[in-house]
VEXRO-186340 format. One record per residue (C-alpha): x, y, z. Coordinates in steps of 0.1 Angstrom, whole numbers, plus 5000, padded with zeros to 4 digits. Each point is the difference from the previous one (the first is absolute). Layout:
XYZ/...
# end
This chain:
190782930676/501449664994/502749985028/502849814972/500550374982/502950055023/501949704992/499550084960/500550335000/502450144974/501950304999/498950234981/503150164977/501250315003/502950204990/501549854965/498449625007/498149904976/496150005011/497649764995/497450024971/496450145014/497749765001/496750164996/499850074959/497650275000/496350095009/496750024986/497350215015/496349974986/497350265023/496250064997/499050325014/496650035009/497950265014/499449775035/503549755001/503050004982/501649654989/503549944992/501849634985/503850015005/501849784981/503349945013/502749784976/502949855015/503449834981/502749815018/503350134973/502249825024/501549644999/498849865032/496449985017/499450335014/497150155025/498250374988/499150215032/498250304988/498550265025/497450244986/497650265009/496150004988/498050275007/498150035038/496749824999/500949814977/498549615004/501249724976/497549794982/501849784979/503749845002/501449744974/503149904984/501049884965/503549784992/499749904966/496949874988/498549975034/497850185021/500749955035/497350165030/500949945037/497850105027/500550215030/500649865030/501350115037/503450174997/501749725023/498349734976/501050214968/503950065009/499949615010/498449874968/502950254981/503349865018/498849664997/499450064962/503750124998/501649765023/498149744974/501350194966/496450094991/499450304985/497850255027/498750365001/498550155033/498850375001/499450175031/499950355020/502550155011/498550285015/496950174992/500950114962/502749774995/500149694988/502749804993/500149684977/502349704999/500849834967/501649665017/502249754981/500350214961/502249744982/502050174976/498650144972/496549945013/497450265003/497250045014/496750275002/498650105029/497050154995/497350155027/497250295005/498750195027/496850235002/500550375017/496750195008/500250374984/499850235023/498550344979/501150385018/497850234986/499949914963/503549915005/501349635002/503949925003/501149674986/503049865012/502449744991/503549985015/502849834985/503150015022/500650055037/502350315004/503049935030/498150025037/501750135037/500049775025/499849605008/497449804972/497849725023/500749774965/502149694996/503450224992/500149824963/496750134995/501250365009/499350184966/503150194988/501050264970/502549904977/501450284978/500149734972/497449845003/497350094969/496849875004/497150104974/496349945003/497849984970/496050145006/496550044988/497350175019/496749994987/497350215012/496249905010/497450144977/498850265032/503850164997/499650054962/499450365004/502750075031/502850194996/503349795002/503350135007/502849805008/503450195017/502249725005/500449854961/498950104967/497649824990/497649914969/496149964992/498549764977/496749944994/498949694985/496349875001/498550265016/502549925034/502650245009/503349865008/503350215014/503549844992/503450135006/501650234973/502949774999/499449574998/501950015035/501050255034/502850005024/498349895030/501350275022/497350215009/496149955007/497349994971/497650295009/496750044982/498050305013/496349974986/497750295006/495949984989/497650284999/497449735018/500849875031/498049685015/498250145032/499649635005/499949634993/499549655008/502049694988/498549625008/501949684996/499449615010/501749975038/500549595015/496950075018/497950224977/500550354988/502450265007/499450384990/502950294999/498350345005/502050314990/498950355008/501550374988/498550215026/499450394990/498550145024/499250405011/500749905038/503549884995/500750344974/500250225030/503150205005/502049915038/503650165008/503149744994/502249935023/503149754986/503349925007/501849974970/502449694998/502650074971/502749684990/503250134994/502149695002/502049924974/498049774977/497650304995/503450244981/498550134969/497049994983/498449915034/500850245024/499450234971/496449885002/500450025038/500350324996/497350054980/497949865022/501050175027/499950334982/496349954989/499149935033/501550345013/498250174977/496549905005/499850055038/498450285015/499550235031/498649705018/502049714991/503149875017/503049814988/503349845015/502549874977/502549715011/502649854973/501649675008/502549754986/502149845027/499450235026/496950265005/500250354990/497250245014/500150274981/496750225020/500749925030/496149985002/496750054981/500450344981/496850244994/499750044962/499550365000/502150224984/503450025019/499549535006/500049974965/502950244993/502349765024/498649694988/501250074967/503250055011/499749655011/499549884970/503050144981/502049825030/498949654989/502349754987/500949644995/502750015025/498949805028/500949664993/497749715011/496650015001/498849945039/496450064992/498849825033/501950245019/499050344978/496049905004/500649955042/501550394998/497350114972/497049845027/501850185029/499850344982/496349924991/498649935034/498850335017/496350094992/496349844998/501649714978/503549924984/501250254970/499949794970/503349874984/501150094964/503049764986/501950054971/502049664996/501149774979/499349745022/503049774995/500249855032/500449595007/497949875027/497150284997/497249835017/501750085037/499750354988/495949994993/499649775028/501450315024/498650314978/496449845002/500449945041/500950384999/496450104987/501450274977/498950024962/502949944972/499650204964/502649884980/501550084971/502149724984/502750184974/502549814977/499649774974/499949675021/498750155030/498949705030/496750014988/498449715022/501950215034/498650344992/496249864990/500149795034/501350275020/497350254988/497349765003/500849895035/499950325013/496850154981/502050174977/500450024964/502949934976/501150164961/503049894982/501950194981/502749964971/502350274988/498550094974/496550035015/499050345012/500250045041/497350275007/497449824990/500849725027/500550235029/496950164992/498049694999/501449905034/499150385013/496249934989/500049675023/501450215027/497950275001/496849774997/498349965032/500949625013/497449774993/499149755032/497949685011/501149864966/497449684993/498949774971/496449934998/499649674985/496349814997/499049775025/502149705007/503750104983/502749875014/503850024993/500450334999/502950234992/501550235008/499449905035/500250345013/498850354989/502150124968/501450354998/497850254977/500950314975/497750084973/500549894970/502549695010/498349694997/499549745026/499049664996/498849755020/498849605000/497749765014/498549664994/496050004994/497849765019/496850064975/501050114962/495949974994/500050355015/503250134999/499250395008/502350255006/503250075021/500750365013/502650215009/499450235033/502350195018/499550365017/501750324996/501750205028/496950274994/497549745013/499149904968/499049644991/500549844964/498949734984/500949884962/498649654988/501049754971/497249764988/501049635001/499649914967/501349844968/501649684986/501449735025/503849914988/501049685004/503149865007/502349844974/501949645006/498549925033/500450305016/498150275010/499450294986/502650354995/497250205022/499949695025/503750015005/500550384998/498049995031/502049695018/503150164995/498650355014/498849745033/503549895006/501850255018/497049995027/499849665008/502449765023/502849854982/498349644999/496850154986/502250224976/501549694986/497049834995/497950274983/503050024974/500349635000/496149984990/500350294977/503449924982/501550275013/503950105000/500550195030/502250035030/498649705016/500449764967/502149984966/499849854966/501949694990/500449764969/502349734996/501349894963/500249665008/502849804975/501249684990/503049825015/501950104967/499250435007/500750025034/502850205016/502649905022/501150215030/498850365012/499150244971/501850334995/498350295023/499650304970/498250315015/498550204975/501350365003/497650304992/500850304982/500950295020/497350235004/500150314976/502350305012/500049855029/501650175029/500450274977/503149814979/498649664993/502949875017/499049725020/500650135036/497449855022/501950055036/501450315000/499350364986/502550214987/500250434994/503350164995/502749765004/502649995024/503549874992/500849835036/498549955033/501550295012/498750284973/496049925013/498650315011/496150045006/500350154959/500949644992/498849665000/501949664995/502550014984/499349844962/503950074993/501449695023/498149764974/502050134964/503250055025/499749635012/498049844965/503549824992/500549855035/501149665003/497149755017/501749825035/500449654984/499449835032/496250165001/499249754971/502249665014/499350065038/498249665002/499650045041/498450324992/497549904977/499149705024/499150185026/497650264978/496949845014/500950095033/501750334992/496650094978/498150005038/501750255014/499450385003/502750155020/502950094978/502649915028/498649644999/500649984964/503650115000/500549775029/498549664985/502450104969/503250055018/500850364998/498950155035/504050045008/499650264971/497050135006/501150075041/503250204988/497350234975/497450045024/502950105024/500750294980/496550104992/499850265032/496350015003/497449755006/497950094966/503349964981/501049695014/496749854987/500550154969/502949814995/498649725013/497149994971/502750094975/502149725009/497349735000/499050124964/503250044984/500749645010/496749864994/500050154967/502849814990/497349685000/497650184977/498049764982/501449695018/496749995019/497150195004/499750075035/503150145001/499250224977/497550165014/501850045036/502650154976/497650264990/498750065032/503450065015/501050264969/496750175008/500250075034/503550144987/498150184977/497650215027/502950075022/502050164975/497050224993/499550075035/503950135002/499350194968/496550155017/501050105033/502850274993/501949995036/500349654995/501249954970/502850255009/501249815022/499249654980/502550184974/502650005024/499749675014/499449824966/503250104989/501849915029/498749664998/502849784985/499949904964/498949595004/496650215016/499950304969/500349674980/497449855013/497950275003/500250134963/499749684989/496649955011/499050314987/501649874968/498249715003/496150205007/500650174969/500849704978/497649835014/502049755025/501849834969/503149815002/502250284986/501750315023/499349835034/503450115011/503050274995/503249934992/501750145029/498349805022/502649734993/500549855036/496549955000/500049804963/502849825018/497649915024/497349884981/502249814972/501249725024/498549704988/497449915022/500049735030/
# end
């Protein structure tokens, strides 16, 4: 991201100051669903309400597979297009439109499934429309397909790899509202169509079939969930579109056969999320889940259960038989479970889950019940695929991390199902039992004719019946096109072989470029190519991906150009629905019963919610906001990762000396240490980005050693002692950062009252 954010970043009110208006107006969503592909045009419309220029940053998710097609932007009367181009080139062509006071719009990944878009140099009252599309491949289950399009990005654990203005984050007042029509292809006409996540409407006009929501707009707090079920599954089919250098053709295949129908044992570990984001409706569906899984094992079948949030809780001890006596303690199990862990250290639950599966002919396979709201996931596939270990997941919530928990399934050969409250569990779990009990298909292969190259996947793809699979490749002779088949063999020795003809009309491309089925297939390329050959497949193709961005500059007149940096205005998202089981914004911390002070935690409690109302009329350190010397060194304070430094390069290490002093123990003096740096470093929230984050980081490490104290018993009776020993500048600091977790590291409640030599301290006015 460009690197001037820092400089114009603006703080974003809190507590009684009057917030900015939103800039993104609302959203317009028009989808074509299709037996094969799905296509989707998002309209997004931005307004600057404000009296000075002001720049739109708007981070959004888009469902995983997702490729756009088509980007453009109207201001006015005009209809500007851009073209993608290397991220470096993009970002450069951006700031230079800025520094100029041209109008300029770049859209690029985040990560994969998040996008986020920068609406450069709004003057006010301007507005603008961005507009774009993308293409998703249906993938059918059965006669089951799920279609999926998320509309807000619930709070994640951990550190985000993002520009730290890009972060997205919930705003309990922000109220964004989407407006949609889906119409559905002439082969869905006689599907079944249910939709759990909005009410919706059919009209039928003209012999087409269109779906619209019951009211004009919705709050844009939850996923839109279609679930379309037809009594006539495709066993097959072949899709062919104009390629640069000749024709490309997408094969898709439902494979039912009797080989892979054969009964084996299951042996899973069961990986249940109990951190604090999951309170509610989730870990009700947890539950569930887990509960539905109990119940269909039998004498054969094995199954360990681990629940994690901050810290790893194995509840077996081991893989359990699912006889008789197994399954009376594993449901005792499942009454234990709660959202009373905290964080959500999935990394760390997955490393214990593989550990419990090793032991036997091959891995046990791995059953997670998540969420999935984690920042920086892709470390977390990265080391489950090393491990070798399949991952069944089932994603619950209503803005569950879809493009996570699809990549982590598929890069371990497993399978994923989502799930929103008001969807019914046991069909799921069952679903995922019938791929586990299916014989494992191996030597996984593509048969193309003669002479096609480009093809992808690039290795073998994981097999249950009835889940399709697709796959691509560029022809060399379309006067004899043939067939492509699927062959793979059963653990039973059994070969099988299923085959799609090669036939039909050739798209073309549109506007120069090639066709949807051409770059369906370039984007599928990407991931297993060098970066260089990456960015020039996309770069040939028109792709947006992670190796190259969209941008457009809105060239003006002398007369229409702005003067100076714009006005950095984040848009905020709405926060996910019941979230955390109070749709309270509260993305660092989790809370159960409350405690009233550091010193009533007991292993039946977690943090303590009660220091934020106690300390919600606290004055804010003036000198926090004046500290010029402070703020100077930011960029070299931003760097650093030991909280000691940090208090140091701010002046306070005399202070911080005399509390770690007092501390007793190793463990508590760092906890004091972290609490410190954050309490002091939140007192620069929204004065720069980078500090914000270290912030965060800080208040979360708090975060996991609190829960430690409150996990392990014999130390938290002695941590009880000791913390209220420690003298009241340190219980200051210390609540306050709790404070500050649960308000989200605002401005407000960074300090206590009676931690008056320590105001002292701060108000001097600076050097």
């Amino acid at each position: 991201m460009p690197t001037r954010k820092s400089a114009a970043m603006a703080a974003t009110a809190r507590n009684g100051q009057a917030r900015p208006p939103v800039a993104l107006a609302g959203l317009r969503v028009d989808a074509r669903i299709d037996g094969a592909m799905s296509e989707v045009r998002i309209e997004q419309s931005y307004r600057n309400a404000e009296d000075k220029p002001i720049e739109a940053v708007y981070t959004f998710p888009l469902p995983s597979g997702a490729v756009l097609l088509d980007i453009g932007v109207e201001v006015g009367v005009r209809r500007l297009r851009g073209s993608i181009q290397r991220v470096a080139q993009a970002r450069d062509t951006y700031e230079k439109a800025i520094e100029y006071g041209d109008g300029a719009y770049m859209l690029e990944q985040a990560e994969p499934g998040l996008f986020t878009l920068n609406a450069g140099n709004l003057r006010p009252g301007e507005a603008a429309r961005v507009s774009f599309s993308y293409a998703v491949l249906n993938r059918w289950s059965g006669d089951r397909l799920r279609f999926l399009l998320p509309t807000t990005v619930a709070p994640r654990y951990g550190d985000w790899r993002i520009a730290p203005h890009a972060i997205p984050e919930a705003d309990l007042h922000a109220e964004n509202r989407f407006s949609l029509r889906v119409a559905l292809g002439q082969d869905l006409r006689e599907a079944r169509i249910s939709c759990p996540s909005h009410r919706l409407e059919a009209r039928d006009e003209g012999g087409a079939r269109d779906l619209v929501l019951a009211d004009a707009t919705a709050a844009m707090d939850r996923d839109f969930v279609l679930e379309i079920r037809h009594a006539q599954p495709r066993p097959g089919f072949a899709l062919l579109g104009h390629g640069p250098a000749g024709v490309v053709a997408l094969a898709s295949f439902q494979p039912f056969m009797p080989g892979l129908e054969r009964r084996v044992a299951v042996d899973a570990v069961a990986v249940i999320d109990c951190s604090g984001s999951m309170a509610g409706s989730s870990i009700d569906q947890a539950r569930k889940a887990l509960r539905s899984v109990v119940d269909r094992l039998e004498d054969h079948d094995r199954l360990g259960v681990i629940c994690f949030g901050s810290s790893t809780r194995p509840m077996t001890g081991g893989r359990r038989v699912g006889d008789a006596r197994g399954v009376a303690a594993l449901r005792g199990f499942v009454d234990a479970i709660d959202a009373d862990l905290g964080g959500t250290e999935i990394e760390a639950a997955l490393r214990e889950a593989i550990a419990m599966a090793r032991g036997g002919a091959r891995p046990a396979d791995i059953f997670l019940v998540t969420d999935g709201e984690v920042a920086g996931w892709e470390t977390v596939v990265k080391a489950a695929k090393a491990a070798g270990v399949r991952i069944f997941v089932v994603g619950v919530g209503h803005a569950a991390s879809e493009a996570f928990l699809a990549t982590l399934a598929e890069k371990t050969g497993g399978a994923c199902e989502l799930v929103t409250p008001d969807e019914a569990m046991a069909e799921r779990v069952a679903r995922h039992f019938e791929r586990m009990r299916a014989p494992r298909a191996t030597d996984v292969a593509f048969a193309w004719p003669p002479g096609a190259t480009h093809l992808a996947p690039a290795g073998p793809a994981a097999i249950f019946a009835g889940d399709a699979v697709h796959a691509y490749a560029s022809l060399a002779d379309m006067a004899a096109p043939g067939q492509v088949a699927l062959e793979f063999a059963t653990e039973d020795g059994v070969r099988h072989r299923q085959r799609v003809e090669l036939s039909g009309p050739v798209a073309e491309g549109t506007d120069g470029r090639p066709s949807t089925v051409a770059r369906l297939a370039a984007s599928a390329r990407l991931a297993s190519l060098p970066e260089e050959e990456a960015a020039e497949l996309a770069l040939s193709h028109q792709l947006l991906s992670a190796h190259t961005a969209w941008v457009v500059v809105d060239e003006r007149a002398a007369a229409g150009k702005t003067d100076g940096m714009p006005a950095l205005r984040p848009v905020p998202h709405m926060l996910a629905a019941v979230w955390g089981g109070t749709g309270v914004a509260n993305a660092h911390m989790a809370m159960s019963t409350p405690a009233t002070s550091f010193a009533d935690l007991s292993p039946a409690t977690s943090l303590p919610s009660a220091i934020a109302a106690r300390l919600e009329e606290a004055e804010v350190p003036s000198a926090f906001t004046r500290r010029g010397s402070i703020l100077a060194r930011a960029r070299h304070i931003r760097a650093m990762s030991d909280p000691r430094e940090v208090v140091r390069a701010m002046g306070f290490d005399a202070e911080l000396s005399r509390l770690v002093a007092q501390a007793g123990s190793p463990f508590r003096a760092e906890l004091v240490a972290n609490a410190f740096a954050a309490a002091l470093l939140a007192g620069m929230a929204g004065m720069d980005p980078g500090i914000d984050s270290l912030a965060r980081g800080f208040a979360q490490r708090v975060d996991a050693m609190m829960q430690r104290l409150v996990e392990v018993q014999a130390l938290v009776d002695q941590a009880r002692h000791d913390v209220a020993e420690i003298a009241p500048r340190a219980r200051g600091a210390l609540e306050a950062v709790l404070a500050e977790l649960h308000e989200g590291l605002g401005l407000a409640a960074i300090a206590r009252r009676e931690a008056a030599s320590l105001h002292a301290r701060l108000d001097e006015p600076a050097a």
